[in-house]
C-alpha positions as CSV (number, residue, x, y, z in Angstrom):
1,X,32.4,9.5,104.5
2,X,32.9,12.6,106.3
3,X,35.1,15.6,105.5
4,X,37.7,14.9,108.0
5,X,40.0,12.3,106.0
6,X,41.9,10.1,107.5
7,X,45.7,9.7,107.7
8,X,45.2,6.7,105.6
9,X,43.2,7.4,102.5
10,X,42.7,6.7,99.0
11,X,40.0,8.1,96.7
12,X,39.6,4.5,95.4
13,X,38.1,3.8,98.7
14,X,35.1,5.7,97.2
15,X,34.8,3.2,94.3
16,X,35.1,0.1,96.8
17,X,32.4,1.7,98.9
18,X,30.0,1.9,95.7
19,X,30.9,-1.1,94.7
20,X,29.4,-2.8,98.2
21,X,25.7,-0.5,97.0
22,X,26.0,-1.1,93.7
23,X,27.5,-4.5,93.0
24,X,25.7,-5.8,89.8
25,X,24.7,-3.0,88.3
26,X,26.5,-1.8,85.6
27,X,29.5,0.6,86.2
28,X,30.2,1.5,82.0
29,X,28.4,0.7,79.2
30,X,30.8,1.4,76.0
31,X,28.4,1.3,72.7
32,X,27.2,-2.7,73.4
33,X,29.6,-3.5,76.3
34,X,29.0,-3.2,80.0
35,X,31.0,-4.4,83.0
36,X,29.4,-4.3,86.4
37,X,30.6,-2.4,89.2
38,X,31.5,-5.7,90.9
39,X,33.6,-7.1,88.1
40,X,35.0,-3.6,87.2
41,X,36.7,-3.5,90.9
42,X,37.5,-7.8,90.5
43,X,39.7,-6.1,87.3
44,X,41.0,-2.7,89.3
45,X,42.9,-5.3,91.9
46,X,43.9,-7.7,89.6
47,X,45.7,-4.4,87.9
48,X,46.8,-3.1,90.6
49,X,48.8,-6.4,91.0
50,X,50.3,-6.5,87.5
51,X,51.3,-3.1,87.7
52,X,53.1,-3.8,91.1
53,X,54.7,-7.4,89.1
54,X,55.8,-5.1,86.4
55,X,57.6,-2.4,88.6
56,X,55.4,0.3,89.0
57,X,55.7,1.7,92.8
58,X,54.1,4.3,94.8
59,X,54.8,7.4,93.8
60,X,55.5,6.5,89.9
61,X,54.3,8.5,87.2
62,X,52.5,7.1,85.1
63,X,51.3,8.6,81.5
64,X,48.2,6.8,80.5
65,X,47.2,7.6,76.5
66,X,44.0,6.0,75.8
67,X,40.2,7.4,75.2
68,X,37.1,6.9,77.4
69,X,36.6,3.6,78.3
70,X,36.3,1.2,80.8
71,X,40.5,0.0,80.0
72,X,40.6,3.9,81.0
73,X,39.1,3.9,84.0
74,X,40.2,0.3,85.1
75,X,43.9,1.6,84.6
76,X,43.6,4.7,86.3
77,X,42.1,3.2,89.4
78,X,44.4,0.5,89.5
79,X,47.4,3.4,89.7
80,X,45.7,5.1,92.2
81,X,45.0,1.5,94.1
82,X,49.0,1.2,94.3
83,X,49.9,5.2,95.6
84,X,51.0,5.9,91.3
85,X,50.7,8.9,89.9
86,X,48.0,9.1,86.4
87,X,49.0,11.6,84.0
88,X,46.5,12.2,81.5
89,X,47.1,14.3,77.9
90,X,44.7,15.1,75.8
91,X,44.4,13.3,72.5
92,X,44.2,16.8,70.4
93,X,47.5,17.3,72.2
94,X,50.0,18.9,69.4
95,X,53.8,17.1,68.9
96,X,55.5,19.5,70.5
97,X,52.9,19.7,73.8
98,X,53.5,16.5,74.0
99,X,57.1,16.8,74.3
100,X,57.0,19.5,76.5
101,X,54.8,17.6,79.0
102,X,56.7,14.5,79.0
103,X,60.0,16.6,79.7
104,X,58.1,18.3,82.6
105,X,56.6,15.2,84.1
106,X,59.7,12.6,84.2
107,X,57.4,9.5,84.0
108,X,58.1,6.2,84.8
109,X,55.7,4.5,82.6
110,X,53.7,4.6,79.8
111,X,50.2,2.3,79.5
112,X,48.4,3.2,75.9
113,X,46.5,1.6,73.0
114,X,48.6,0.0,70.8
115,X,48.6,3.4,68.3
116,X,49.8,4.9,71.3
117,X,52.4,2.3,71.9
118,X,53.6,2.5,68.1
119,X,53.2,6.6,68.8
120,X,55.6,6.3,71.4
121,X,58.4,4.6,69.7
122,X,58.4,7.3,67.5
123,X,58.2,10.8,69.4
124,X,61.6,11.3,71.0
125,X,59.3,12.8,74.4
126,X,57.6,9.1,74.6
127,X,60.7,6.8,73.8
128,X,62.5,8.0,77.1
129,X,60.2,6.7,79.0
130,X,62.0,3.5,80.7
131,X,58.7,1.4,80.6
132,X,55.9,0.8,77.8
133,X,52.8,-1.3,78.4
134,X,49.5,-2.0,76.8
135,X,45.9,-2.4,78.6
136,X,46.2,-5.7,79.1
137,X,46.8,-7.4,82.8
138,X,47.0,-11.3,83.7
139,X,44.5,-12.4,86.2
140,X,46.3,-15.0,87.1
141,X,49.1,-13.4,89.5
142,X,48.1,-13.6,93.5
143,X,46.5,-10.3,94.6
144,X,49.2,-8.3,96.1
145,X,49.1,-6.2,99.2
146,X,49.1,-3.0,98.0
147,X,50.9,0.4,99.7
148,X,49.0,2.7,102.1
149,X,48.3,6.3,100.7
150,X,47.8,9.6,102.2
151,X,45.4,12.6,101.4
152,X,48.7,14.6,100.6
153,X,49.8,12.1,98.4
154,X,49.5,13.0,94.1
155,X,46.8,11.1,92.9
156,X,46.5,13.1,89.5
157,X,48.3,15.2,87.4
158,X,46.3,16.8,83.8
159,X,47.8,19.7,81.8
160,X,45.8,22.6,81.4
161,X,44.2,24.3,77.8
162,X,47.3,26.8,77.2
163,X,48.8,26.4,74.5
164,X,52.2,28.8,75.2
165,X,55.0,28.7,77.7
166,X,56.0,26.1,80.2
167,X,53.1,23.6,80.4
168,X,50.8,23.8,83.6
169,X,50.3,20.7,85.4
170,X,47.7,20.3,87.6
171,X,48.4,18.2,90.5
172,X,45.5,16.4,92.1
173,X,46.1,14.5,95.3
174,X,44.1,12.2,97.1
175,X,42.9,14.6,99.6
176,X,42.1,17.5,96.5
177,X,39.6,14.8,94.5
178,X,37.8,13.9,97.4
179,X,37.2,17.3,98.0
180,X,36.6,17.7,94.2
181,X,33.7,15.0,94.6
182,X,32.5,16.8,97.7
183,X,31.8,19.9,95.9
184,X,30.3,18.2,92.6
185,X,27.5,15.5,94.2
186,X,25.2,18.4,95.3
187,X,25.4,19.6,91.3
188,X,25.3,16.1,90.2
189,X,22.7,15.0,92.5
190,X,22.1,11.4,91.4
191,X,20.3,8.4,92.6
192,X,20.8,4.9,92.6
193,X,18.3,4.7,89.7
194,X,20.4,7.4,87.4
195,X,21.7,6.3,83.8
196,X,24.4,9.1,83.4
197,X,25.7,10.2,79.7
198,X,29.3,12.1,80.9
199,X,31.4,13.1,77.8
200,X,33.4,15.1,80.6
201,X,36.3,12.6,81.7
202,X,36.6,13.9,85.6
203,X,32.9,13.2,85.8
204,X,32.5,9.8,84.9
205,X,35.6,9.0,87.6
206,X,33.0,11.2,89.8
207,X,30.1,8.7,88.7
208,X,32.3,5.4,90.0
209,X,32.4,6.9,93.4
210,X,28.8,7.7,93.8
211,X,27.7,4.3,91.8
212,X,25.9,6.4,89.0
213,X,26.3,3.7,86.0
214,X,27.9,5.4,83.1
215,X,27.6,5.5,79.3
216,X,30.2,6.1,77.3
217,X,29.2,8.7,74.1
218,X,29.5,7.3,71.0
219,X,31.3,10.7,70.0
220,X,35.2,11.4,69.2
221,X,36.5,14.7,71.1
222,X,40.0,14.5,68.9
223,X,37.2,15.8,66.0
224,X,34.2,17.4,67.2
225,X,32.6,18.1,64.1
226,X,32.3,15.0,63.0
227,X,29.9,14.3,65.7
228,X,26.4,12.4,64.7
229,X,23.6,13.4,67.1
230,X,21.7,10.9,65.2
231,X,23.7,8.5,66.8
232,X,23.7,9.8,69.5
233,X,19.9,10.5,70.4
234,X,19.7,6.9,69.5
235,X,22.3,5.8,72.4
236,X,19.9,7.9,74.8
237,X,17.1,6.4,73.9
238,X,18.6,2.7,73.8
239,X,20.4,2.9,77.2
240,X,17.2,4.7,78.8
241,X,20.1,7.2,79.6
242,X,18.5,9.9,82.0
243,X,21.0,12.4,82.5
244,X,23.8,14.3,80.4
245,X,26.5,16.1,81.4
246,X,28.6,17.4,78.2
247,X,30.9,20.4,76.9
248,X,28.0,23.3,75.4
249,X,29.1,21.9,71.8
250,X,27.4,18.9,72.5
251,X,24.7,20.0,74.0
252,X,24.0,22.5,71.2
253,X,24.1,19.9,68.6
254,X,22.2,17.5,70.7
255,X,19.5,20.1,70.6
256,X,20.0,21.0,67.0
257,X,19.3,18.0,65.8
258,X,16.0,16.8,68.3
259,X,14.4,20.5,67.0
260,X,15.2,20.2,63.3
261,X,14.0,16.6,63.4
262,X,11.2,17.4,66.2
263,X,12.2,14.5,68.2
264,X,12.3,14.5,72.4
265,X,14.2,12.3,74.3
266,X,11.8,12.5,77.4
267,X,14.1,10.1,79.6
268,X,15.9,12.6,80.1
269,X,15.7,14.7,83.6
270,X,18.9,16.7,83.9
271,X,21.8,17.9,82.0
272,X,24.5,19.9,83.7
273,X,27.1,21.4,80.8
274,X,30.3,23.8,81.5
275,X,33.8,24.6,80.3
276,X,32.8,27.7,78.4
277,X,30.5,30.3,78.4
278,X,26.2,29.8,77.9
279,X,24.1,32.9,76.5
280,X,20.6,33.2,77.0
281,X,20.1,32.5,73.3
282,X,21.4,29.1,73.4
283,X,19.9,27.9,77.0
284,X,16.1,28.9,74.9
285,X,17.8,26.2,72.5
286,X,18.8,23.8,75.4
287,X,14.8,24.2,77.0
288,X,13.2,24.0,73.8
289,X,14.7,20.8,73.2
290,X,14.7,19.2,76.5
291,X,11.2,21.2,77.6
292,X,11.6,19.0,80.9
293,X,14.5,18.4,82.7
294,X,16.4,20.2,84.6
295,X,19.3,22.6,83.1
296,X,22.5,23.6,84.9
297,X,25.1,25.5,83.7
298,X,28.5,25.7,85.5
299,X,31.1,27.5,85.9
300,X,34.3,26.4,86.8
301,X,38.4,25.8,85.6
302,X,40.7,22.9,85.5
303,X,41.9,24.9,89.0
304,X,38.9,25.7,90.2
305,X,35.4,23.3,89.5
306,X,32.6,24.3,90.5
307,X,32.5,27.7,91.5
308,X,28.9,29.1,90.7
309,X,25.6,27.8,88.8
310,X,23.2,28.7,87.0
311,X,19.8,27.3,85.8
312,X,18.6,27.4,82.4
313,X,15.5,29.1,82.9
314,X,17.2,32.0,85.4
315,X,19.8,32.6,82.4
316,X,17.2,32.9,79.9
317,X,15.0,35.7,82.1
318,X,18.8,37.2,83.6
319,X,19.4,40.8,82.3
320,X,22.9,40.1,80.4
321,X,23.4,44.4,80.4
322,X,26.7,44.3,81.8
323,X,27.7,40.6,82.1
324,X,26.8,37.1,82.1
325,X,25.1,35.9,84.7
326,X,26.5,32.5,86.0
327,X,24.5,32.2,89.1
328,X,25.3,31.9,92.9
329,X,28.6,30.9,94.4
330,X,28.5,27.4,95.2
331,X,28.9,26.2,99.2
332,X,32.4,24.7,99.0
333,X,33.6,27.9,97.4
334,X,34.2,31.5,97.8
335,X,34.7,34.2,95.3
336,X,36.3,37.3,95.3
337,X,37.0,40.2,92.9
338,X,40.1,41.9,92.5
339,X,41.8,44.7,91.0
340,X,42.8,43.6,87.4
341,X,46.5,43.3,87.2
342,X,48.8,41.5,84.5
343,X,51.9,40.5,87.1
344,X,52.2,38.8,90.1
345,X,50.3,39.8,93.2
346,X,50.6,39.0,97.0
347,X,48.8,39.6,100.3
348,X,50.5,39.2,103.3
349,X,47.1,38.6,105.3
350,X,43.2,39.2,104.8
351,X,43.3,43.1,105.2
352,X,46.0,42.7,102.6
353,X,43.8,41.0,100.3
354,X,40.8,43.6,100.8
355,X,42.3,46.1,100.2
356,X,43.2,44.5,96.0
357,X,39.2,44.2,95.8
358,X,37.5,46.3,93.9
359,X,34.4,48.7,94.8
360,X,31.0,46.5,94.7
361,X,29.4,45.9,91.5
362,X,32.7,47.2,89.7
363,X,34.6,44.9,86.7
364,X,37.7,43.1,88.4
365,X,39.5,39.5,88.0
366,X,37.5,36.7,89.9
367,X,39.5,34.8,92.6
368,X,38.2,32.0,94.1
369,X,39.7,29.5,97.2
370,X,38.1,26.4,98.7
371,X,39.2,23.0,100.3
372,X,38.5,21.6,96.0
373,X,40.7,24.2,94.7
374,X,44.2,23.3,93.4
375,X,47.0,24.3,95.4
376,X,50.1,23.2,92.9
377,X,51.9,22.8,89.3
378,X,54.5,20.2,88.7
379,X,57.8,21.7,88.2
380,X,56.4,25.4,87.2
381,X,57.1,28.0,90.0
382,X,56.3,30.7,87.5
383,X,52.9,29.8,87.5
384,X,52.7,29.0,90.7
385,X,53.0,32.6,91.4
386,X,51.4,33.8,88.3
387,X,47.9,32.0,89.2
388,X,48.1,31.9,93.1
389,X,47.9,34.0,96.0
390,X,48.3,32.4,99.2
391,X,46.7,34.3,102.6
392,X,48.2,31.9,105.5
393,X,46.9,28.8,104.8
394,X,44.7,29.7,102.2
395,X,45.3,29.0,98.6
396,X,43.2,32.2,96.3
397,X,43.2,30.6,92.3
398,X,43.4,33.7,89.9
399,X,41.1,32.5,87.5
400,X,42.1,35.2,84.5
401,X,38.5,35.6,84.1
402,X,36.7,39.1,84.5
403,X,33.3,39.8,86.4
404,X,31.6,41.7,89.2
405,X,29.4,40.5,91.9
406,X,25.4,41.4,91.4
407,X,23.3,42.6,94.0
408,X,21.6,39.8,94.6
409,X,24.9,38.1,95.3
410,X,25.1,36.4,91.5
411,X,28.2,36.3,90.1
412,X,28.5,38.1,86.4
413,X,31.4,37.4,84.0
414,X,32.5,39.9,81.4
415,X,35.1,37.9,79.7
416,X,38.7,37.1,80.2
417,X,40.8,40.0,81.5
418,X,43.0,39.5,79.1
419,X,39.9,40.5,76.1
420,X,38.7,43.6,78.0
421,X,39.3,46.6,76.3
422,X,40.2,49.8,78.6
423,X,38.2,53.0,77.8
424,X,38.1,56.5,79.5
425,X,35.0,55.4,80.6
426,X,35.6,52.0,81.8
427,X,35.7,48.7,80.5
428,X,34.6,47.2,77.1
429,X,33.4,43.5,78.1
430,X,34.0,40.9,75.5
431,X,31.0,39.0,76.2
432,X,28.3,41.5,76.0
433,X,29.1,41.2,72.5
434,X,29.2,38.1,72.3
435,X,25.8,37.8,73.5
436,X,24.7,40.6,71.5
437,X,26.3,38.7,67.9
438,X,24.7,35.2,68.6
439,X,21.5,36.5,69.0
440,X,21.6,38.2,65.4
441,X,20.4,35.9,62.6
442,X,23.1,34.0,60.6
443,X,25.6,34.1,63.3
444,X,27.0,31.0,64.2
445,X,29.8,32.5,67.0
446,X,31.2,35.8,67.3
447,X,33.4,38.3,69.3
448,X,35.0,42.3,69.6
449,X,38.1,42.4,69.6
450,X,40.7,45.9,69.3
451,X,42.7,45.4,65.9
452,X,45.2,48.1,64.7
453,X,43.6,50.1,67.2
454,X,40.3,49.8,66.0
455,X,36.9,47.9,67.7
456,X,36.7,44.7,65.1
457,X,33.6,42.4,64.9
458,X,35.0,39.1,64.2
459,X,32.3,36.9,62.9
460,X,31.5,33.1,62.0
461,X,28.3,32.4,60.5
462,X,25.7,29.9,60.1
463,X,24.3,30.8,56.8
464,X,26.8,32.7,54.3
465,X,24.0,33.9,52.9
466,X,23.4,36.4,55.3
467,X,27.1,38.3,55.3
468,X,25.7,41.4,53.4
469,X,22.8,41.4,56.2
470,X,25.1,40.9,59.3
471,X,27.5,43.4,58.0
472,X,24.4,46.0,57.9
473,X,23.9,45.1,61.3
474,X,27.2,45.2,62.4
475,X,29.2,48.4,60.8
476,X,27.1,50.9,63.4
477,X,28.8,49.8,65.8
478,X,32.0,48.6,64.7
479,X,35.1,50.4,62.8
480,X,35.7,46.9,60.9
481,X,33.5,43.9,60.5
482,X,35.8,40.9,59.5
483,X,34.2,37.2,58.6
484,X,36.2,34.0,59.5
485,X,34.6,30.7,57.8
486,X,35.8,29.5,61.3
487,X,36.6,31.3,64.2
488,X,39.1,29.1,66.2
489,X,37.8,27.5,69.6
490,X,39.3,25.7,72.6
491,X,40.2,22.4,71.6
492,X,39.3,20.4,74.7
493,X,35.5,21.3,74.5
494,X,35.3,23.3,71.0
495,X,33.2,25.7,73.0
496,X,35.3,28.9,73.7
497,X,36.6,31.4,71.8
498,X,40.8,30.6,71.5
499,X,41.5,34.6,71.7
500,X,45.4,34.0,71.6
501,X,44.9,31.8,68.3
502,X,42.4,34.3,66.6
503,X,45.1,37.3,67.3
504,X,47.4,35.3,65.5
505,X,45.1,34.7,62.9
506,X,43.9,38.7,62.2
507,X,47.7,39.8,62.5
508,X,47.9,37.6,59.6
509,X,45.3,39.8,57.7
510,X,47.7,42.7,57.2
């Protein structure tokens, strides 16, 4: 298909078009149960049509609360078949998010598991919505003709991480997740012959278009740590499974477990992971367990994905002295870096915007705009202009992160603006340290943070046995070395540091 949609569109059309390569292969595989691509699309229309016979029209939103699975995806394509609106939520989403979305998004429908279902009849947020179904459709109604759609038209809409103020909704249109695919298939690079693990939900929608068949990870994201690589290895290895592409949580305990048991799972030829940061400590983890596939590392937002990557092996040999490296700007974006500034900015044109950048080489916030970057929020103005700068035309994401373009054009990050800490001398970069602390021994995760005024190692470790070490290591170089039996992370991928939450947390201390 080329870039140039047309008036008539809808990203299911991607699906269909697999469908016509791929017809009896299988399109999921959830623990022992597969459905082929053929009979997953014979399932999409037939749910398209009940969703029609039950009153859901084009434009509808539409929350759907149920995990990874092929009733997921079936739903979800089925709403985009008939011009609806999915809204996802997280499963780790708190009560009160989860009032607060519902408020925001003024949904038609709900479709969930029958927790879900029993969920909703309790939570005020849920009950007002006029219309509760389950994952079951009948078959037997006559296939429907179904509305035309538009690239404008809202395909999508998924709340971002934060966990204060007025929730961000992302809106996704038709138009936005083709280009979304566009700007993933070169990373994902699959072939016909691919067996894809994706624990990332986007990227198994990704896989339907491009007819990768998909395995579902036997693996719960509402509770991380209770994940069995055990089991999971074994899934791999069952399912001939020969890529991955995972949160770095699961990656790292993937590879924890294959080097402490000496295993290899040599099916597999390429894992991509992203959705917080890498360190050249871990990647030598990541290569020593997978000696021979290829490792990418990406960096990208809920706004904003992909922007740059990286390979293992260039991360491990990167000099990490002032940042992180993250690798060359990817073709369907373009990255700027900007003056560091905590309101609201605007440029009235591209001489405008130049002259917010900051000298090469030099810390700023990383901007980023391309035809797969998200343009809108529902119903939040505030961080519309908060998170956006529009040149003409041109949508520029603030991405809150901090970095400064190499030399050799790579881009390096130096943690979230919000984390630096300003000296006479410059910046203090969050994520040197971070490097720095997980390459001592006995730390599991750690960060540097400004507390009452004075530079604070925050530290988690992996053997409690080495505190007294650590703290020798550490009190050079820090006023105040505090240890946290868990330093809190980002609840969608467990991966990042939640810098707001661990604030709260040391505030607490005094």
């Amino acid at each position: 298909m080329e870039n140039n949609l047309a008036d008539r569109f809808n990203i299911v059309d991607l699906f269909h078009a697999a469908v016509r390569r791929n017809a009896d292969r299988p399109a999921i595989i959830d623990l022992e149960k597969s459905i082929s691509f053929v009979d997953l699309e014979s399932a999409v229309v037939h749910t398209a049509t009940y969703f029609l016979h039950k009153g859901i029209r084009k434009g509808d939103r539409v929350l759907v609360f149920a995990p990874m699975s092929s009733d997921l995806y079936r739903t979800v394509l089925a709403l985009f078949r008939i011009g609806a609106v999915a809204v996802f939520l997280d499963e780790w989403v708190s009560v009160k998010r989860l009032g607060e979305c519902c408020r925001l998004a003024q949904c038609a429908a709900f479709i969930g598991t029958f927790r879900g279902r029993v969920l909703a009849r309790l939570l005020p947020g849920l009950r007002s919505i006029p219309l509760h179904m389950g994952l079951k459709f009948d078959a037997s109604l006559p296939v429907s003709a179904f509305p035309d759609t538009s690239p404008d038209d809202t395909a999508l809409i998924t709340f971002t991480t934060g966990s204060t103020g007025v929730p961000k909704a992302a809106i996704r249109t038709h138009g936005l997740l083709f280009e979304q695919f566009q700007a993933l298939i070169p990373l994902l690079n699959s072939t016909v012959a691919d067996i894809c693990m994706p624990v990332l939900p986007i990227v198994l929608l990704m896989n339907l278009g491009a007819g990768t068949t998909s395995v579902l990870a036997d693996f719960n994201p509402r509770k991380p740590n209770t994940m069995d690589p055990a089991r999971i290895a074994s899934q791999i290895s069952r399912h001939k499974v020969s890529s991955i592409i995972a949160s770095p949580f699961f990656i790292r305990q993937l590879s924890r477990h294959l080097l402490n048991k000496q295993l290899f799972l040599n099916g597999i030829q390429k894992i991509l992971t992203g959705g917080a940061p890498v360190f050249p400590s871990e990647a030598k983890a990541y290569r020593a367990a997978f000696p021979d596939a290829h490792i990418g590392i990406v960096y990208g937002s809920t706004e904003a994905e992909p922007m740059s990557m990286i390979t293992a092996d260039d991360l491990i040999g990167s000099d990490t002295e002032r940042g992180l490296n993250v690798g060359k700007t990817e073709a369907a974006a373009s990255i700027r870096i900007i003056e560091i500034a905590d309101e609201s900015i605007s440029a009235a044109d591209d001489e405008a915007l130049a002259q917010l950048e900051v000298r090469a080489g030099e810390i700023g916030e990383i901007i980023v705009s391309g035809p797969h970057v998200l343009r809108d929020y529902l119903h939040n103005p505030e961080a519309l202009k908060r998170n956006k700068v529009f040149v003409g035309a041109t949508c520029w994401h603030r991405t809150g992160d901090s970095g400064f373009l190499g030399e050799d054009g790579s881009l390096y990050l130096t943690g979230r603006c919000s984390s630096l800490i300003r000296t006479q001398e410059g910046f203090l970069s969050t994520f040197l340290y971070e490097n720095r602390l997980q390459s001592v021994e006995g730390v599991e995760i750690g960060t540097m943070m400004l507390v009452d005024e004075k530079l604070t190692a925050v530290i988690e470790l992996s053997d409690a046995s080495r505190q007294s070490a650590v703290r020798a290591v550490m009190e050079h170089a820090f006023t105040e070395v505090v240890f946290m039996s868990e330093i809190p992370r980002d609840p969608r991928h467990n991966s990042k540091i939640d810098y707001e939450k661990l604030r709260v947390l040391l505030s607490r201390r005094h």
